[in-house]
N, C-alpha and C positions, 0 to 999 in steps of 0.2 A: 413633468417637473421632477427633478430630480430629490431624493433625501440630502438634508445638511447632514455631512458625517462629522461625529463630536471630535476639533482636535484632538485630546489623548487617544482617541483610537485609530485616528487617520497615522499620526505618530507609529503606534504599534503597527498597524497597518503596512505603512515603508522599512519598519526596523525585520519585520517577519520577508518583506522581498527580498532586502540587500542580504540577508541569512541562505536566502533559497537559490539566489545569484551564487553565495561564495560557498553554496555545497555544491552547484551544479560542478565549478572547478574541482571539487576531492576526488583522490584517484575512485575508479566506478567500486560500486559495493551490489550485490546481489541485489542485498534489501538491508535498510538501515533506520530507527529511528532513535536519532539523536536525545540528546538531556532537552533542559526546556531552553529555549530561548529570550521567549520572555513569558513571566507568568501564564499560565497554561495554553502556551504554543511549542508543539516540536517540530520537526522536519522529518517527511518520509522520505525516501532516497531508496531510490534502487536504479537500475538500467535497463535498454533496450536495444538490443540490436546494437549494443559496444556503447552508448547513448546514454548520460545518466539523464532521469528523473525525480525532480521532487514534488512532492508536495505540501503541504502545512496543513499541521494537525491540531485544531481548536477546539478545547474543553471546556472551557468556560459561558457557563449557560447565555451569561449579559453578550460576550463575542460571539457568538452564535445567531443572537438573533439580532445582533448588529450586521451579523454579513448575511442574513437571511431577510434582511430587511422590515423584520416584524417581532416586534418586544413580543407579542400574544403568539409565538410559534412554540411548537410541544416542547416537552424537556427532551432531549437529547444527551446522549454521552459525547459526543463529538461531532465536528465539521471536517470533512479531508477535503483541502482545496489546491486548483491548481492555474494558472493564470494563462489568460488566452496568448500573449507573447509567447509563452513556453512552450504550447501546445502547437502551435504556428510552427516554429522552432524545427521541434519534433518532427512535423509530419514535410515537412522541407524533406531531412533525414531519413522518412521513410518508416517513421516511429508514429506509430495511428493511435491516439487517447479516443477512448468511447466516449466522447461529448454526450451522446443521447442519453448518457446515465448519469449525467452532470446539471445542476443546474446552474443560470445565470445569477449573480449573488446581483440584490436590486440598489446595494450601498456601496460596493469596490466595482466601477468598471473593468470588465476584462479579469473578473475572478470567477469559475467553475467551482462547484462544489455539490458533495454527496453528505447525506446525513446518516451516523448510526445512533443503534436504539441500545445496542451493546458493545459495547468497545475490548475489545480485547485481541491478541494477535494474532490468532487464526480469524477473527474477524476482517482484519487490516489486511491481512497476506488476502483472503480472498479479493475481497476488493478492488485492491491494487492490481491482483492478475487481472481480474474480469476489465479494468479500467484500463490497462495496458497489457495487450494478450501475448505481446512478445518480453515482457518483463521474467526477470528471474525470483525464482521465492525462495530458493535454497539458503543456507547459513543467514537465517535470520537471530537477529543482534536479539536480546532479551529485552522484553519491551515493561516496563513496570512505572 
């Protein structure tokens, strides 16, 4: 049986996809993460293989363990997540995401996601390489 997910976050939920849809279209950027989109969500972006990729970057302790499906889950600095459509997408293209280091979120079907304990952007830059090993890290954008 599945979790009810609360309207306002299912809301957030679609306003944070149709963000990750219309950055997939930005000309490609190495690595990039955007201002917020909506209260403590940004966009990570970078490319692969000529390919961009995003992801959505969640801070907010209550959105966190709404997409982790457990109010009782640790505190956390962040969620980086990325949707199985995309990842599909990708690996169409030749563009391999480590699913194995992703886990299944139990409240958004078809959302992946990794947890960090410290967030900061040599944090993210890792990640994101190890999560797409063909991604670029260079000229990354100032993350604050």
């Amino acid at each position: 049986m599945s979790r009810r997910v609360p309207v306002e976050f299912a809301d957030k939920v679609s306003t944070v996809d149709t963000a990750v849809a219309g950055e997939r279209q930005e000309p490609r950027r190495t690595f990039h993460v955007t201002e917020e989109i909506r209260p403590d969500v940004r966009l990570v972006a970078t490319q692969a293989a000529g390919h961009p990729v995003v992801f959505s970057l969640w801070t907010d302790e209550r959105d966190v363990a709404e997409l982790c499906g457990d109010a009782a889950y640790p505190a956390t600095a962040g969620l980086l997540a990325i949707d199985k459509a995309q990842v599909a997408h990708l690996g169409r293209e030749g563009v391999i995401i480590d699913l194995a280091s992703l886990v299944r979120s139990e409240t958004v079907p078809g959302l992946y996601y990794t947890l960090f304990d410290h967030l900061s952007e040599q944090a993210l830059r890792r990640v994101v390489a190890a999560l797409v090993p063909s991604s670029h890290g260079a000229g990354v954008d100032e993350f604050g």
